[in-house]
C-alpha positions in Angstrom: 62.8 -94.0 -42.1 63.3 -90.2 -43.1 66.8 -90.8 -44.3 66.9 -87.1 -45.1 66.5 -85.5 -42.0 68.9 -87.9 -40.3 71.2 -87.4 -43.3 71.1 -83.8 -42.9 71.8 -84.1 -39.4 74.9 -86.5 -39.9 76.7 -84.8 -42.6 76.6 -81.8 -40.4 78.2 -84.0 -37.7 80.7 -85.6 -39.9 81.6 -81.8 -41.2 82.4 -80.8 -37.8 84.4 -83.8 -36.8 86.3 -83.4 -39.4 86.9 -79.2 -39.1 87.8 -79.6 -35.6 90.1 -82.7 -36.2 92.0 -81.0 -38.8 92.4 -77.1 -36.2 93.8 -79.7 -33.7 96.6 -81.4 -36.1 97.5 -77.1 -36.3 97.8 -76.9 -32.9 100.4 -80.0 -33.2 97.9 -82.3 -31.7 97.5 -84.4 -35.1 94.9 -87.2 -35.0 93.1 -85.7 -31.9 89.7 -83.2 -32.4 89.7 -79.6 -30.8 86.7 -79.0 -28.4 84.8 -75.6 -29.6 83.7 -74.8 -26.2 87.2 -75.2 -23.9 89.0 -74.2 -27.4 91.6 -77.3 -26.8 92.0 -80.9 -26.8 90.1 -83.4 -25.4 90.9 -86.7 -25.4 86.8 -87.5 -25.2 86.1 -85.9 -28.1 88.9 -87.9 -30.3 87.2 -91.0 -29.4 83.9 -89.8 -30.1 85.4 -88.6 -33.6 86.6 -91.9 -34.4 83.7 -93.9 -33.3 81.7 -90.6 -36.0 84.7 -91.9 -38.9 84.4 -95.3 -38.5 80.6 -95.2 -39.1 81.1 -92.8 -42.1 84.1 -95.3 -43.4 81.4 -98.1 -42.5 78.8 -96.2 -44.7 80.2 -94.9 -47.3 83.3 -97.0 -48.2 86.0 -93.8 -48.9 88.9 -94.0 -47.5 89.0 -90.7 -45.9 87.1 -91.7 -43.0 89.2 -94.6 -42.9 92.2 -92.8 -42.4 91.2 -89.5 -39.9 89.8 -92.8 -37.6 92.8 -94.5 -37.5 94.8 -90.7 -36.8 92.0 -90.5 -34.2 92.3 -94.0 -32.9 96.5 -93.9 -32.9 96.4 -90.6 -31.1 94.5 -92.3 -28.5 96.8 -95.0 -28.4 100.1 -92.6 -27.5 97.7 -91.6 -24.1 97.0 -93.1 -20.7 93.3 -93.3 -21.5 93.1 -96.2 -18.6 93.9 -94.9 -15.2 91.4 -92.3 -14.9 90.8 -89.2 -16.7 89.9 -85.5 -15.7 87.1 -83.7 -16.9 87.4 -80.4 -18.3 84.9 -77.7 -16.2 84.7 -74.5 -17.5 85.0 -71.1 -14.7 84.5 -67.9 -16.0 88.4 -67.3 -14.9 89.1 -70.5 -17.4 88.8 -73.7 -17.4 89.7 -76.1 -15.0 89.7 -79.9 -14.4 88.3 -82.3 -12.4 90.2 -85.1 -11.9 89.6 -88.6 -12.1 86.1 -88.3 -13.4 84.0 -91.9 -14.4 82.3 -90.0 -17.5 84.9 -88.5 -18.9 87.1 -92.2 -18.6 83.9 -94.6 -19.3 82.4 -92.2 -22.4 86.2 -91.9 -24.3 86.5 -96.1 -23.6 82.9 -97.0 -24.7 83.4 -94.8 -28.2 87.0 -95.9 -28.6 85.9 -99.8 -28.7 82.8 -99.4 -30.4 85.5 -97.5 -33.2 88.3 -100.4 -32.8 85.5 -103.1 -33.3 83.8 -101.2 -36.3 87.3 -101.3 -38.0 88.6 -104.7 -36.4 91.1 -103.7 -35.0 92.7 -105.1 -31.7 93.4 -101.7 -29.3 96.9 -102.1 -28.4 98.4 -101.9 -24.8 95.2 -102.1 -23.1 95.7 -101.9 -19.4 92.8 -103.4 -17.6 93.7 -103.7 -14.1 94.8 -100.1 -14.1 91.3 -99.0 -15.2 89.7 -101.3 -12.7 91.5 -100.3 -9.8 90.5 -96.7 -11.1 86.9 -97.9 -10.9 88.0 -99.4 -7.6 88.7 -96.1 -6.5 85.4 -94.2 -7.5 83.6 -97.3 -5.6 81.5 -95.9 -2.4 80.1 -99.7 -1.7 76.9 -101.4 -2.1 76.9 -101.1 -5.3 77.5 -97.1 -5.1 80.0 -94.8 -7.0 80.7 -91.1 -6.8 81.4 -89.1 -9.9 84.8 -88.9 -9.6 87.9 -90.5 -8.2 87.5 -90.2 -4.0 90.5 -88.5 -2.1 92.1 -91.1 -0.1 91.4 -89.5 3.8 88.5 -87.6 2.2 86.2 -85.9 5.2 83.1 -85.8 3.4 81.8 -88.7 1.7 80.8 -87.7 -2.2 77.2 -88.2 -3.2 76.7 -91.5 -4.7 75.1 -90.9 -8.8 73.0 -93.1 -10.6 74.4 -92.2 -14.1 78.5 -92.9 -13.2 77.1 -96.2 -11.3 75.9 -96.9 -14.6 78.9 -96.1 -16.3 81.1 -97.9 -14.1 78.8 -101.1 -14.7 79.0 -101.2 -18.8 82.7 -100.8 -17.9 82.6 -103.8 -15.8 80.4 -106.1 -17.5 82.8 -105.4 -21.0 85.9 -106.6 -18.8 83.9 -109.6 -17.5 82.8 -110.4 -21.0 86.3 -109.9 -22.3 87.4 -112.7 -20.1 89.2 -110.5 -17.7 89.3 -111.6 -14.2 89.5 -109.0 -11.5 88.3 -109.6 -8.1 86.7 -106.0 -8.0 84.4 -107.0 -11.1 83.6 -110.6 -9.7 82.5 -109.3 -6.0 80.5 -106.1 -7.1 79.1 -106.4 -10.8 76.2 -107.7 -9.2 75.9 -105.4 -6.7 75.8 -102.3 -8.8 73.5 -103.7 -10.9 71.1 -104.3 -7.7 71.7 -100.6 -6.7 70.4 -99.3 -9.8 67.3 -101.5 -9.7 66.6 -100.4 -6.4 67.5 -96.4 -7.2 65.0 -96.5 -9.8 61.8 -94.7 -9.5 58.3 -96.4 -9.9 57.6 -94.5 -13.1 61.2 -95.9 -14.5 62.6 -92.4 -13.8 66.4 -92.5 -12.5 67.0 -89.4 -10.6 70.9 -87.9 -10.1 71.7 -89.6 -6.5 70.5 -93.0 -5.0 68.4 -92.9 -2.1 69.7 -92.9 1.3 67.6 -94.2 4.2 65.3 -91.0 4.5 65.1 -90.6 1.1 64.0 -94.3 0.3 61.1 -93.5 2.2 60.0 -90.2 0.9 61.2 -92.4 -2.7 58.5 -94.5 -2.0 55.4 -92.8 -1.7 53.9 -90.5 -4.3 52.1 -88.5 -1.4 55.1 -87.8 0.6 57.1 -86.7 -2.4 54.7 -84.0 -3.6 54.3 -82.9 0.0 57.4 -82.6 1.0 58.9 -81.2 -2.3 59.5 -77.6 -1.6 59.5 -78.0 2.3 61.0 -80.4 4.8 62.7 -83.1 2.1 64.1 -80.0 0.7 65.4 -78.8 3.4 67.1 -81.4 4.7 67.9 -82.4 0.8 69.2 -79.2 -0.9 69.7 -78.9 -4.3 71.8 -81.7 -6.5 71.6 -84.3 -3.3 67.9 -84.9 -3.5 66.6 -87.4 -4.5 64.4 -85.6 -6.3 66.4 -83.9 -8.0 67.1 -85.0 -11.6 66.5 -84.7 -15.4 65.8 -86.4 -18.6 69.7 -87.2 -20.1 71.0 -88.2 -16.6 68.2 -90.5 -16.4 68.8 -91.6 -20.4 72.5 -92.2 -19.3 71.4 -94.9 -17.2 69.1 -96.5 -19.7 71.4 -96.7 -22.6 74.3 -98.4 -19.8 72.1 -101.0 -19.2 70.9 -101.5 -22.7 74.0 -101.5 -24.1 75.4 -103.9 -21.1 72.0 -106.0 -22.3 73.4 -106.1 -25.3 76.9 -107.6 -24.2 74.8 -111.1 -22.6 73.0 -109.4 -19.4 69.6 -109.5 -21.0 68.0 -111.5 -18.4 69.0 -109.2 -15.6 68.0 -106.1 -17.2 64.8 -106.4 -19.2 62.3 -105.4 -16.8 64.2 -102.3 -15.3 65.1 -101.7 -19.0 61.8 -101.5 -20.1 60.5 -99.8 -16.8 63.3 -97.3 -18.3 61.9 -97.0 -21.2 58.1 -96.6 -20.0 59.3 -93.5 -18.6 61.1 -92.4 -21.9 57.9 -93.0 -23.8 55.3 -91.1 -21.6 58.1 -88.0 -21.9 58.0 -87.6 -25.7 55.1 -85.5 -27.7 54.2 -84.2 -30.7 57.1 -82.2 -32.3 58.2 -79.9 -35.1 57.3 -80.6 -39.1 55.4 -83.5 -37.8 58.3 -85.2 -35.8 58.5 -85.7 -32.3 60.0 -83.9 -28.9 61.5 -84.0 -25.8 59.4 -83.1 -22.9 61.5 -81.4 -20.5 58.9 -79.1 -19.0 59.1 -81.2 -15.8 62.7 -80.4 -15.5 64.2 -77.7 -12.5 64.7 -74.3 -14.0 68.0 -72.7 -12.8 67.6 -68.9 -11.1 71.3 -68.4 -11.0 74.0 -69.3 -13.3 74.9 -72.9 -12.9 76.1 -75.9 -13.5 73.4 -78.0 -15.3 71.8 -80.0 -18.2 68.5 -79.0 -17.5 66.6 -79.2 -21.6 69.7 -81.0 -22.4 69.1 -82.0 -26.2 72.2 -84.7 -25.8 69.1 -86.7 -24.9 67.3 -87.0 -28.2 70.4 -88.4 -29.3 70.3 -91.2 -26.4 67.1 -92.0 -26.9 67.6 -92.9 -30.5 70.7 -94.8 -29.2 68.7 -96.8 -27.0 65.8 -97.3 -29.4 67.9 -99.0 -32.2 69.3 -101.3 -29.0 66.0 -102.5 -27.7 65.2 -102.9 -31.2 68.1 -105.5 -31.3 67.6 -106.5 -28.3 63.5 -108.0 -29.5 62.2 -105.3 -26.5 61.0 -102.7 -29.0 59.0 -103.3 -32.7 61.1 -101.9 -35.0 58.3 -100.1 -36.4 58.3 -98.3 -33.8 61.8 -98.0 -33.3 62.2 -96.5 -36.4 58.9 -94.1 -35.6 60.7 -93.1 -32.8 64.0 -92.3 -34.5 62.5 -90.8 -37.5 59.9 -88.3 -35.5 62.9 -87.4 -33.0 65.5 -86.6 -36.2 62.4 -84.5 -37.9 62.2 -82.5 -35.0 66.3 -81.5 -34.3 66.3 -80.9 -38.1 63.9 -78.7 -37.6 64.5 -77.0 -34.4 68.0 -77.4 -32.9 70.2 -77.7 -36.0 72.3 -74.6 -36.5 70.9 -73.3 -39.8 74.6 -71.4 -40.4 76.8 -74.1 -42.2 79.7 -73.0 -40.6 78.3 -72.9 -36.9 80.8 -73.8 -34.5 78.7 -76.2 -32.6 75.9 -77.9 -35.5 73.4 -78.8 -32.9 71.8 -76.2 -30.4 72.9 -77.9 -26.9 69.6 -76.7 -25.0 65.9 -76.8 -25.7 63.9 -74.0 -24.0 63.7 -70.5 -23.5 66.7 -68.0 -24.0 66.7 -66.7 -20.3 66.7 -70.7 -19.4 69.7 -71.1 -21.1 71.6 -68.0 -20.1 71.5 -69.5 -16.3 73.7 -72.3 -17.6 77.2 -72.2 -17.8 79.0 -73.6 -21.2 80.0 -77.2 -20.9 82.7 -79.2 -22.6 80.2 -81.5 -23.7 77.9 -78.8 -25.9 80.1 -80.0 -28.4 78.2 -82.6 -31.3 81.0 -85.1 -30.6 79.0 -87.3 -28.0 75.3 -87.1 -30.3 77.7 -88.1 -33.1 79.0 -91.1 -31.7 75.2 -92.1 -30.1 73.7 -91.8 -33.2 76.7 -93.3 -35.5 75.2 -96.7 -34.6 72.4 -96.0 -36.2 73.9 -94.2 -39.2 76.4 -97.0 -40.0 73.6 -99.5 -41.8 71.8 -96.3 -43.1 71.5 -95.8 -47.0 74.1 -93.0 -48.0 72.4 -89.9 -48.0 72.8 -87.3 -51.3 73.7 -84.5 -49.0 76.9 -83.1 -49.8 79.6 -82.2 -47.5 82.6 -79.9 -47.9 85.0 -81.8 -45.7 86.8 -84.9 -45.6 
């Protein structure tokens, strides 16, 4: 494996982690990380920050790491990071939040375990029926959940998406494998697993919202969904609430629930729609920079007007690597070519999308494509490096110490 390139990569993670964890203890926020995009706190970003330190403390032995992950993890602790958190949406009038919101609850939880088990330590005053009846209350039925926490009395019904569904699942499956009993789990674990086998494409592709009755049909058949693209289906389908609407990470999200919920005992529920997953992965990457590999995201909707998106979202290489190290473990991938994959996918973000200026801001470039691409898409909380850090600090965790140095600790 190129150990360099994903060194290179790392240490610039690490470095930021640490820069923006050290302007928030300033701010009188000590343990918790500073987002560079909303300019203040966000509880996501600590966890992701301590899942990042743990791996480094993991990897390197210093204590350092050691102790800005247990600031991280004990800052954490002092919130109510169970009953449903809101998710920071930048206006150009500032920021709001959304509240309630399954990604910005199920991403923070997932890291901040992963960060409590790499240290072993027990996470104290967890409150699991609390975060179940949260999930309880994003939960449309059949197997369904909306982004974010549902208004009771709501007149419209939200769209159902894939990616929370998935979400909402590793969530579930953790609690059942925890030994937690919750009659919300035990009557609809199986159900949401169901729904995303049956909202997945042929080709392994998971687009943004399930299918509805119309849409299953059209879903279906190859001929009617070319056909009917730019006319009729998207007429009656606008926008987001297509169904054939979607793009690469969104799609990734769901793959690396599943594999990571694989990972947890599920294996025999998920291999085939895992690997139908990842089928779809495979035929989307191509030759890259300085002989690595890339991303196709050519396929992907192009925005006309400044939006909300994650069209060429590069959060996705980091995924993918994710997932390739877990179907690695999980005896569904070679690890030759698990490691190809990561190494050609690290040569290329080296390459391309790392911020040559040390003292960027954000490391990573959070879009692939063309600058008048990009300018159609508003910033996002998540263009931050905290999330690829804590995707790829399971790989980085049982990787040799690189020799490249870093200025903070």
């Amino acid at each position: 494996m190129n150990v360099n390139a994903l060194g290179v990569i790392w240490n610039r993670i690490v470095n930021e982690m640490s820069v923006l964890q050290d302007e928030a203890a300033q701010m009188g926020c000590p343990g918790h990380v500073m987002n560079p995009v909303i300019r203040t706190v966000y509880y996501r970003e600590t966890a992701f920050a301590a899942k990042v330190f743990a791996a480094e403390h993991r990897r390197t032995g210093e204590n350092s790491w050691l102790q800005r992950a247990e600031r991280a993890l004990a800052a954490l602790q002092q919130q109510d990071i169970y009953g449903g958190l809101s998710e920071p949406v930048w206006k150009p009038r500032g920021v709001r939040f959304k509240k309630g919101s399954i990604p910005a609850t199920a991403l923070l939880l997932d890291a901040f375990w992963d960060a409590t088990e790499m240290l072993a330590k027990n996470p104290e005053r967890e409150n699991w029926p609390k975060l179940l009846a949260f999930l309880e209350a994003c939960y449309l039925g059949h197997g369904l959940f909306a982004h974010d926490q549902v208004k009771p009395g709501a007149s419209r019904r939200p769209s159902a998406v894939q990616n929370t569904a998935a979400m909402a699942l590793l969530i579930m499956e953790r609690a059942h494998s925890s030994g937690v009993r919750h009659a919300f789990v035990e009557a609809e674990r199986n159900a949401v697993r169901d729904a995303l086998e049956k909202g997945q494409r042929s080709d392994g592709f998971w687009p943004y919202v399930f299918p509805g009755a119309l849409q299953s049909f059209v879903f279906r058949s190859q001929l009617l969904r070319r056909g009917l693209r730019t006319r009729v289906f998207r007429t009656l389908y606008p926008g987001d609430s297509s169904v054939l609407f979607g793009d690469a990470v969104h799609s990734c999200y769901v793959l690396y629930c599943l594999a990571k919920t694989a990972l947890r005992g599920r294996k025999e529920h998920h291999s085939d729609t895992i690997l139908s997953g990842w089928k779809w992965v495979e035929n989307h990457i191509v030759d890259g920079a300085e002989g690595g590999l890339r991303v196709d995201f050519e396929w992907e909707p192009v925005p006309t007007i400044p939006r909300y998106a994650n069209f060429r979202d590069t959060t996705t290489y980091f995924l993918i690597m994710a997932i390739a190290r877990m179907l690695e473990n999980l005896a569904l991938l070679p690890r030759e070519e698990s490691r190809r994959i990561v190494t050609g996918l690290s040569r290329h973000i080296e390459a391309r999308l790392l911020v040559k200026e040390e003292d960027a801001r954000i490391c990573v470039n959070p879009y692939e494509g063309p600058q008048e691409l990009i300018d159609n898409i508003y910033p996002r909380a998540a263009e931050s490096v905290g999330w690829k850090g804590a995707l790829l600090a399971d790989i980085m965790r049982i990787e040799p110490r690189s020799p490249v140095s870093r200025g903070h600790q």
